[in-house]
Structure formats: C-alpha cells, structure tokens
DOTORGU-336027 format. One record per residue (C-alpha): residue in one letter; residue number from 0; x, y, z. Coordinates in Angstrom, 3 decimals, decimal comma, m for minus. Example, Ala and Ser with C-alpha at 12.3 -4.5 7.8 and 13.67 -1.06 7.14 Angstrom:
# DOTORGU-336027
 aa   i       px       py       pz
  a   0   12,300   m4,500    7,800
  s   1   13,670   m1,060    7,140
This chain:
# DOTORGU-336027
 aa   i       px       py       pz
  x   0    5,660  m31,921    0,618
  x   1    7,859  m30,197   m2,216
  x   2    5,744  m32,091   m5,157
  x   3    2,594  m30,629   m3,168
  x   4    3,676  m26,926   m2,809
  x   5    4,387  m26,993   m6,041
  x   6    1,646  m28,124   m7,587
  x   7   m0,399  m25,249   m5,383
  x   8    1,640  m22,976   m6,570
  x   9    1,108  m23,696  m10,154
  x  10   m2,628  m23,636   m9,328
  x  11   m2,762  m20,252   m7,602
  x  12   m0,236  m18,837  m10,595
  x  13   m2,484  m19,975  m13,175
  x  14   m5,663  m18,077  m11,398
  x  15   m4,181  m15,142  m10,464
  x  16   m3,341  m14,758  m14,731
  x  17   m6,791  m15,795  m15,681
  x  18   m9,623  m15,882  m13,432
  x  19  m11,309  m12,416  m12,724
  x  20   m9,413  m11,965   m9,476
  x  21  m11,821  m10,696   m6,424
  x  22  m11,044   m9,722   m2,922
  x  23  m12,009  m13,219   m1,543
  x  24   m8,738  m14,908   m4,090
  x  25   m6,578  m12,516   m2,804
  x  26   m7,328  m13,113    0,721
  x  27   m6,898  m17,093   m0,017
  x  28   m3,621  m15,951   m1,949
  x  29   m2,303  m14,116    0,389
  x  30   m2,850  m17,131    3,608
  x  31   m1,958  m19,791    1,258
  x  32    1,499  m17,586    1,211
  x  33    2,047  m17,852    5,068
  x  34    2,319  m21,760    4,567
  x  35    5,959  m23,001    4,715
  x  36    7,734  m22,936    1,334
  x  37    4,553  m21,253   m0,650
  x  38    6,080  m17,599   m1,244
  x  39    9,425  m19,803   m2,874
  x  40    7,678  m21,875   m4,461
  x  41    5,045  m19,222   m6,295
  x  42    8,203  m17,084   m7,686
  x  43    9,954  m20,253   m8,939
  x  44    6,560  m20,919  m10,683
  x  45    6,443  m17,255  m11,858
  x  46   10,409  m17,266  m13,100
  x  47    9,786  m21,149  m14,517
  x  48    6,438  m19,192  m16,655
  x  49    8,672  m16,808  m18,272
  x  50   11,977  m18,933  m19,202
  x  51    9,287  m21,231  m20,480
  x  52    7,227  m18,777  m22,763
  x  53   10,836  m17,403  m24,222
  x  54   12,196  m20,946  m24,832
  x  55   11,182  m20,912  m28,934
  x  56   10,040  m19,123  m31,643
  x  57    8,085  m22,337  m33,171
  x  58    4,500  m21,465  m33,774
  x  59    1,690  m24,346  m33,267
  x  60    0,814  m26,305  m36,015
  x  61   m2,913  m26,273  m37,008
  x  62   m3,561  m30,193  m36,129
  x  63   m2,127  m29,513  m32,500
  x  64   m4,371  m26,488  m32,380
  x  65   m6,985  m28,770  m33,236
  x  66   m6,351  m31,796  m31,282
  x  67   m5,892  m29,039  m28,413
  x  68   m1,884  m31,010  m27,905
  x  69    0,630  m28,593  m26,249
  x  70    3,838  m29,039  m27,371
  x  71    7,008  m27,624  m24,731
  x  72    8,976  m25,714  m27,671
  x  73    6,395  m23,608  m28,567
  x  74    6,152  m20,525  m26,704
  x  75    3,689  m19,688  m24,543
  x  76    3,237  m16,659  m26,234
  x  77    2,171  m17,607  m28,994
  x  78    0,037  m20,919  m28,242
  x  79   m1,824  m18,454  m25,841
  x  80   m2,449  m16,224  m29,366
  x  81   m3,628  m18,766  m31,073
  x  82   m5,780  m20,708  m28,999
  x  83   m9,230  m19,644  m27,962
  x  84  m10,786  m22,806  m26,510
  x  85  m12,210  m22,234  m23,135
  x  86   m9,368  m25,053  m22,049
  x  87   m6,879  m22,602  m22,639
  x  88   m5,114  m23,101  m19,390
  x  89   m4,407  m26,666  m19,936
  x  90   m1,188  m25,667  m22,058
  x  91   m0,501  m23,390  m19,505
  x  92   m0,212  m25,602  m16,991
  x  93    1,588  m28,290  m18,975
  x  94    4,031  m25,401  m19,608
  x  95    4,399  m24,676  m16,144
  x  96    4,807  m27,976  m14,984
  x  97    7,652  m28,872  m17,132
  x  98    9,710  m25,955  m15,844
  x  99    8,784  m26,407  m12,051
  x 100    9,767  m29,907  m11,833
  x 101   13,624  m28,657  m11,236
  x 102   13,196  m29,032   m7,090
  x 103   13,608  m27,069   m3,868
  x 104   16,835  m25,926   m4,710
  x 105   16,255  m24,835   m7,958
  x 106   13,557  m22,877   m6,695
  x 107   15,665  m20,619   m4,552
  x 108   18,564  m19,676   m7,148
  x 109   15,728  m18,307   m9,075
  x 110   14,095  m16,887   m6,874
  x 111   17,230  m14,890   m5,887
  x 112   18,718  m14,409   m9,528
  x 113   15,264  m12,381  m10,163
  x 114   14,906  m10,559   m7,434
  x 115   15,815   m6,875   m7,040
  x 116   17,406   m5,527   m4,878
  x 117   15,894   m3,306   m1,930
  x 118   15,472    0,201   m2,605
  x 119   14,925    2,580   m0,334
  x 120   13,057    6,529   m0,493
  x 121   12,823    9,092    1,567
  x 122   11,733   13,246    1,415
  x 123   12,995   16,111    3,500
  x 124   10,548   19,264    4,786
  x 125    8,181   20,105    2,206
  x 126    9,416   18,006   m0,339
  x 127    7,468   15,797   m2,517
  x 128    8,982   13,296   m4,977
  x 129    7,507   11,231   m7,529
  x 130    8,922    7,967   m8,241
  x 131    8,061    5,250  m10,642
  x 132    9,002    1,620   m9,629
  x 133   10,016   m1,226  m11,801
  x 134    6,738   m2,502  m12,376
  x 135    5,299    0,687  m13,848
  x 136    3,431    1,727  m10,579
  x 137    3,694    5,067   m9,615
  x 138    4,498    6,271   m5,929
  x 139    4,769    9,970   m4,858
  x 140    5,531   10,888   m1,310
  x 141    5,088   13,687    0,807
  x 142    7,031   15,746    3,063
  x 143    9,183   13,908    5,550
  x 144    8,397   10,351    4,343
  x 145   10,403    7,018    3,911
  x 146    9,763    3,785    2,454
  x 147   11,444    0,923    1,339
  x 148   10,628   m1,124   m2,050
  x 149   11,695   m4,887   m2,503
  x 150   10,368   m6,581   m5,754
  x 151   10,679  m10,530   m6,093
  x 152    9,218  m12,808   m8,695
  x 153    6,075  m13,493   m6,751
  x 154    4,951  m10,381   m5,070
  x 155    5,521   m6,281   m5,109
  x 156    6,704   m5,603   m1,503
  x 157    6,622   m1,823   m0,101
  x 158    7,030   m0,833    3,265
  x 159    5,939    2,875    4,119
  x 160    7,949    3,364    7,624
  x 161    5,940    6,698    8,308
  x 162    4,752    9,739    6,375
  x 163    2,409    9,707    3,379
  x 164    2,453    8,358   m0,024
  x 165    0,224    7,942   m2,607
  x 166    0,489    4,780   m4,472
  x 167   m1,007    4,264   m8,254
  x 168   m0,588    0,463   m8,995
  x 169    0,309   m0,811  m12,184
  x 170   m1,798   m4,356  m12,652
  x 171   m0,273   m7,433  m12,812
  x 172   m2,640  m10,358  m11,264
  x 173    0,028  m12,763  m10,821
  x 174    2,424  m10,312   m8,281
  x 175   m0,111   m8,142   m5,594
  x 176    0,879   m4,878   m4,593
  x 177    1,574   m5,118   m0,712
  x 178    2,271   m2,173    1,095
  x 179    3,140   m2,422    5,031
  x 180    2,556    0,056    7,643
  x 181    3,400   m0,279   11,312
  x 182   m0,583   m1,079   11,938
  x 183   m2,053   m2,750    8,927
  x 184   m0,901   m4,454    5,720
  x 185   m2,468   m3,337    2,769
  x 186   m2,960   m5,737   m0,305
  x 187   m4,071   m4,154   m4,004
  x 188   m3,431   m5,185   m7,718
  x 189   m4,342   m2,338   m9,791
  x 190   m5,888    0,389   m7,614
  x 191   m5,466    4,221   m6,752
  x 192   m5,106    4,884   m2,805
  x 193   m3,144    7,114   m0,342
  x 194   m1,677    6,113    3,083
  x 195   m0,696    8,721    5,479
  x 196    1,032    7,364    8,849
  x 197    0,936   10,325   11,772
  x 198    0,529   10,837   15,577
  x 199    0,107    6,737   15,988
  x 200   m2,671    6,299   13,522
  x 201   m2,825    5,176    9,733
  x 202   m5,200    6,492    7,443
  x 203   m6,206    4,552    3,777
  x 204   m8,010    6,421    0,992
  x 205   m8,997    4,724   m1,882
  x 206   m9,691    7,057   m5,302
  x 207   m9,950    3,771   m7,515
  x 208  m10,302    0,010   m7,018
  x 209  m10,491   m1,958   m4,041
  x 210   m7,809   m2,784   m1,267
  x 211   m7,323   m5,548    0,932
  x 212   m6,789   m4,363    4,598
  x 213   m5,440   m7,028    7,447
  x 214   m5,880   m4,141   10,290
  x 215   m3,732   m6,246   12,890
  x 216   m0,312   m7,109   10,495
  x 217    2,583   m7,723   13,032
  x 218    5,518   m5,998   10,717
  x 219    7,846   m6,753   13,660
  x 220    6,709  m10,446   13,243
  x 221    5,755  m10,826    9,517
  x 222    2,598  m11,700    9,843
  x 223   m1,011  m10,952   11,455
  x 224   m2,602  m12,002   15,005
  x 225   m5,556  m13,724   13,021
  x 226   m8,220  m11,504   15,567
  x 227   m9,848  m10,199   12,887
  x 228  m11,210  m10,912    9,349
  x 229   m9,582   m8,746    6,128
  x 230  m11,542   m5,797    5,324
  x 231  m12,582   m4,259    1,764
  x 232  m11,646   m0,982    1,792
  x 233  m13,996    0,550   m1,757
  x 234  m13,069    4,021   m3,772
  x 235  m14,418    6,361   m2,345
  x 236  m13,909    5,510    1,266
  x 237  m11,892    5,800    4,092
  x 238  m10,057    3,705    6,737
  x 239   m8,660    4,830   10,262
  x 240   m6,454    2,643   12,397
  x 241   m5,928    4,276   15,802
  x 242   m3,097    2,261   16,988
  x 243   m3,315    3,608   20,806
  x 244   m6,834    2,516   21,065
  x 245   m6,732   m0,224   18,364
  x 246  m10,109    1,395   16,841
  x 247  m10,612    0,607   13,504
  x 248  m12,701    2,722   11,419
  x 249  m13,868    2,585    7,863
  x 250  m15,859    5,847    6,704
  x 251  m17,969    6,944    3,416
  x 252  m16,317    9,214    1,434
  x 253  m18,915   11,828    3,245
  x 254  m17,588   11,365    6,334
  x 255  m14,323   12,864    5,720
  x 256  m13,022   15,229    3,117
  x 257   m9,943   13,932    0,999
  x 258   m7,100   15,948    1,860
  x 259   m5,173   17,291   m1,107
  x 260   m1,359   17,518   m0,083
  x 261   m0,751   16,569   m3,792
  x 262   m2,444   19,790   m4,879
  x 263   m0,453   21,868   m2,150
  x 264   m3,224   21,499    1,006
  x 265   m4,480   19,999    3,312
  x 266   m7,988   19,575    4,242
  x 267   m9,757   18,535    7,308
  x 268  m13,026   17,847    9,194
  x 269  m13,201   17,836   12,841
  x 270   m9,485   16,369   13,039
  x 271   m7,572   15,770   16,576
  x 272   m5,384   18,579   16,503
  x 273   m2,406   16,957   17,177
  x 274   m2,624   14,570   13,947
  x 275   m2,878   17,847   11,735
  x 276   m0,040   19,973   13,697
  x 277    1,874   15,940   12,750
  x 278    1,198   16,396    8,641
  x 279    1,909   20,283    8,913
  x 280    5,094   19,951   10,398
  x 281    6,068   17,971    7,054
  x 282    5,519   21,377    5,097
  x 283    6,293   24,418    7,565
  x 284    9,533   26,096    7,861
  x 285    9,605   25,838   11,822
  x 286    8,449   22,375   13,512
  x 287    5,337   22,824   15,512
  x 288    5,358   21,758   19,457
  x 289    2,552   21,689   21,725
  x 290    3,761   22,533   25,523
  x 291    0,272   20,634   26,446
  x 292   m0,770   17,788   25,022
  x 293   m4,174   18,346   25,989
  x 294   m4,169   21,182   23,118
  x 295   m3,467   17,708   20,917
  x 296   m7,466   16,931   21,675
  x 297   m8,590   20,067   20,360
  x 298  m10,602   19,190   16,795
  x 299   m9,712   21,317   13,388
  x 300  m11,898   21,883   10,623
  x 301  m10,280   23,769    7,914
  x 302   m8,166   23,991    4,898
  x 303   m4,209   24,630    5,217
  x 304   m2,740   25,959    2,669
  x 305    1,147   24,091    2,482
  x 306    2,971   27,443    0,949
  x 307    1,552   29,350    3,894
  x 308    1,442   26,618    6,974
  x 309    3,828   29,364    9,046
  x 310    1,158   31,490    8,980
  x 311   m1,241   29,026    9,866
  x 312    0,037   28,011   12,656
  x 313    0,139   31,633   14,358
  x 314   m3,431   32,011   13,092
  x 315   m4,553   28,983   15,414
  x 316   m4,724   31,405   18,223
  x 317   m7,760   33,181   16,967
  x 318  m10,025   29,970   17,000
  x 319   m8,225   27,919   19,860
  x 320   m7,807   28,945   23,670
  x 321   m3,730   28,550   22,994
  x 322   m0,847   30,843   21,948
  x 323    1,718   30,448   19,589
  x 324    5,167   31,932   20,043
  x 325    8,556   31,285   18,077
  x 326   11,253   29,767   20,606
  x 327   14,700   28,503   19,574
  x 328   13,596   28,008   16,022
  x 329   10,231   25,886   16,660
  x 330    6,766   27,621   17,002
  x 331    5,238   26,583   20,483
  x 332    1,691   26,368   21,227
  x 333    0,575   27,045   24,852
  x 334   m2,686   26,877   26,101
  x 335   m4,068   30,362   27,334
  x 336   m6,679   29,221   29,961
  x 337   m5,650   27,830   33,184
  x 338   m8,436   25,712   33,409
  x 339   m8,151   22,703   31,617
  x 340  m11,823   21,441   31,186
  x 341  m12,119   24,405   28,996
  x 342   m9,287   23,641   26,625
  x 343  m11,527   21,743   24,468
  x 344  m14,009   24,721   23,977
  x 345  m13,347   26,684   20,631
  x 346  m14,036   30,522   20,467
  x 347  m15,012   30,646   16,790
  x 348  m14,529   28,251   13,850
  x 349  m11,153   27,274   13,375
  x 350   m9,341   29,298   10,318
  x 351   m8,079   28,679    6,748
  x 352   m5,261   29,885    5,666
C-alpha cells in the first residue's frame, strides 16, 4: 500500500508542475487527497523534489543530454534548463523516485520539519489589514474578521472563521490554495476572489481565474457529504450559500453589484436587510440591533458609504417602516407599523449615504 501511494503521489506531483492544470485535475487532486496516507505522502514527494534539485551543482554532460540519461547528482534545476525534449518529465520522475523511496516514516519527519506553523489573523471595528503570506499570496481582511493560515509541503491551508477577506493567490500548481468556510471549501491556484461570511450565508466573488467550490464541506468533519458535484465558480461571477436553507446560488456578474469594502463601501442590490445591517456593523461606531427580526427580511438597494455608516443607519428610517434610536450604546431599529404584513412594504427607495 505504501509503494502504491507513493508512486500516485509522484504521479499527481509531476502533473500538477507540468500539465496545464484545469478544474477537472484539481477536483481529481483534491479526492485522490481524502484517500488514506495521500496528503503525507504528496508533501514527502514535494520536500523529496526540492532536497533532490539542491543535491549538486554538476551540470549534464552533452552525451546524457543526448542519450536523454538522467543522472541523480545533477540538479534538477539545471537538467530541467537544459533539456527540451517533450520527455522532459522522465528525469523528473527518476529524480523523484530516488528521494521518495525513504518509507512511511520518513515521510512524516518531513512532512513536519517543513511545515509552518499555524498562524492566526484577526481585525477589530473598521479595521482592515493587509497581510502577505509565505507563499507570496496576498490576503486583506475586513472589519471584524479572523482566519487562520497553516502552510505544509503539499497544500496552502486557510480557514476564514467569519468576516470577509479578499484573497489574491500567488501560483504554484504543485500546492492549491484552499480556503475553508463554515459552508463550502473553496479550492484556487492562482486566482483573484473575495469571501464574505455574514448572517449564516457565504458569498464568493471571483475578479480573476477560476475557483473550485465543494458547497457541502463538513469543516467540523474534514471533509464533504459527497451530495453534490464541485462547482466552477468563473471571474466575473458570483456564488451564494444560504446555510439555513442550504440554497446554493451562482449569479452573473449582472445579477449582483460587487461590493467595494476595499474602496471604503459597500454596495448592494435588493439585499436581505439583515445580511447588510451584519457587514455594517463591521465599520460603524455603534453595533446595529434589530428589536424584530422581521425588519431582517426587508431588501436594501443602495450604496453605504463605511466613513459615514452611523449616519446610515439613522437614515434607514426614511425608506423603511422602522425607527432607529441610540440605546445603551447600540443603535436599535424598531419597526413603526403594528401590522406586520406591511413590514415588507418600502415607502420610497432605500437611501445612500
């Protein structure tokens, strides 16, 4: 079983660094990770690849260029400069294989000697903070956010507990980019997309590349429930997970404006009320109740401007049937009409502040 694993991990290291990698090889990847042993065996693979292309400084010899012969003590480097044929890989693998051949054991004291150690960010109230992780990839979070970041030799693992964060992945075929929400795992390798986590729902924009999206991940469990097939979630687009109702949505970009917290607001098109009063509250001075969470149904169209969200807030009762009054620090919305099939009617189009 440990020659096999190892030999499939070889395989899947060696087209991950030079096939053209589409959404159907990560999918396969990313299964063929679930089986026992695989995600040890890949990063001993990885971590044998690199000890093995630093192991010389001996360039190839023109006859074993020619007779396409791989020898171990030349780098991989530099064999990998040199040669062109469309056999390439072949030295790669023979590279490979000469390093993996050390055993289970050997596997894991890599595997652990070259793995970093978690990290953990967070934000306060209308804080953002940019952070760039150890790969190159850039992350910058919004107001009241937390993740956690744990790197091994095999795969780039974030977990976004809630908030938003924008994530701007550096490529490297050979390690995905995994980020895990409480509702959906979310696979990339060099792509541009924003997560925001709020009143039980995850959205997923994508401004460049393509994502992988498993829409029912377990995080509690590690993995997913198999009732549904990955989706492909495009630039441009959109993807809602509405995790009381299990709906999952993916829209045009069209269909729903891309909000701008990086640029200081937020934008909206008929929004439940409830999930924009959630990503205010990471930007205004005094957190934002609703004494009825029928108010929560209402839907917002509008632009909120981040440096003004106070003011915002108060304006709400000039489109909404609802007050809003300052109590004990918080701002409290309560609904004006006693009637509650009316709630959801609006008296004029919502504001922007």
């Amino acid at each position: 079983m440990g020659e096999t694993i190892a030999a499939e991990a070889l395989d899947w290291l060696i087209r991950l660094r030079f096939d053209d990698v589409g959404g159907e090889t990560l999918s396969a990847w990313t299964l063929w990770l679930e089986k026992p042993g695989a995600r040890e065996a890949y990063d001993a693979a990885l971590e044998a690849w690199s000890l093995g292309g630093l192991a010389s400084t001996r360039r190839a010899t023109e006859e074993e260029l020619h007779n396409d012969r791989y020898d171990p003590s030349i780098p991989v480097a530099l064999w990998r400069g040199r040669k062109t044929s469309s056999h390439g890989w072949v030295w790669a693998a023979a590279a490979a294989v000469a390093c993996v051949a050390v055993g289970a054991a050997g596997w894991t004291v890599w595997g652990q000697r070259a793995a970093e150690p978690l990290r953990s960010l967070a934000t306060l109230r209308a804080e953002h903070r940019d952070t760039q992780l150890s790969d190159g990839s850039q992350v910058r979070m919004g107001g009241m956010s937390a993740l956690n970041v744990k790197f091994s030799p095999g795969r780039r693992a974030v977990s976004l507990e809630h908030g938003e964060a924008q994530f701007q992945v550096a490529k490297d075929r050979s390690r995905p980019f995994v980020v895990s929400t409480p509702l959906a795992k979310i696979t990339a390798a060099d792509t541009n997309f924003n997560v925001d986590i709020d009143a039980g729902c995850i959205d997923l924009y994508v401004t460049e590349g393509t994502v992988k999206v498993d829409p029912h991940f377990d995080p509690a469990h590690g993995q997913s429930d198999g009732s549904a097939p990955l989706l492909d979630v495009k630039a441009g687009q959109r993807l809602h997970i509405d995790g009381v109702t299990k709906n999952v949505v993916l829209y045009e970009a069209g269909a729903s404006p891309q909000r701008s917290w990086r640029e200081g607001r937020l934008e909206y098109r008929d929004e439940p009320l409830i999930s924009v009063i959630e990503d205010v509250n990471r930007y205004a001075v005094h957190p934002i109740r609703l004494s009825d969470q029928r108010l929560g149904k209402l839907t917002y169209t509008g632009t909120v401007i981040l440096s003004a969200a106070d003011s915002w807030v108060f304006g709400l009762a000039g489109a909404f049937p609802l007050s809003a009054k300052l109590q004990n620090g918080d701002i409290v919305l309560t609904p004006t009409l006693a009637d509650g099939a009316q709630l959801g009617k609006r008296k004029s189009p919502p504001p922007s502040v």
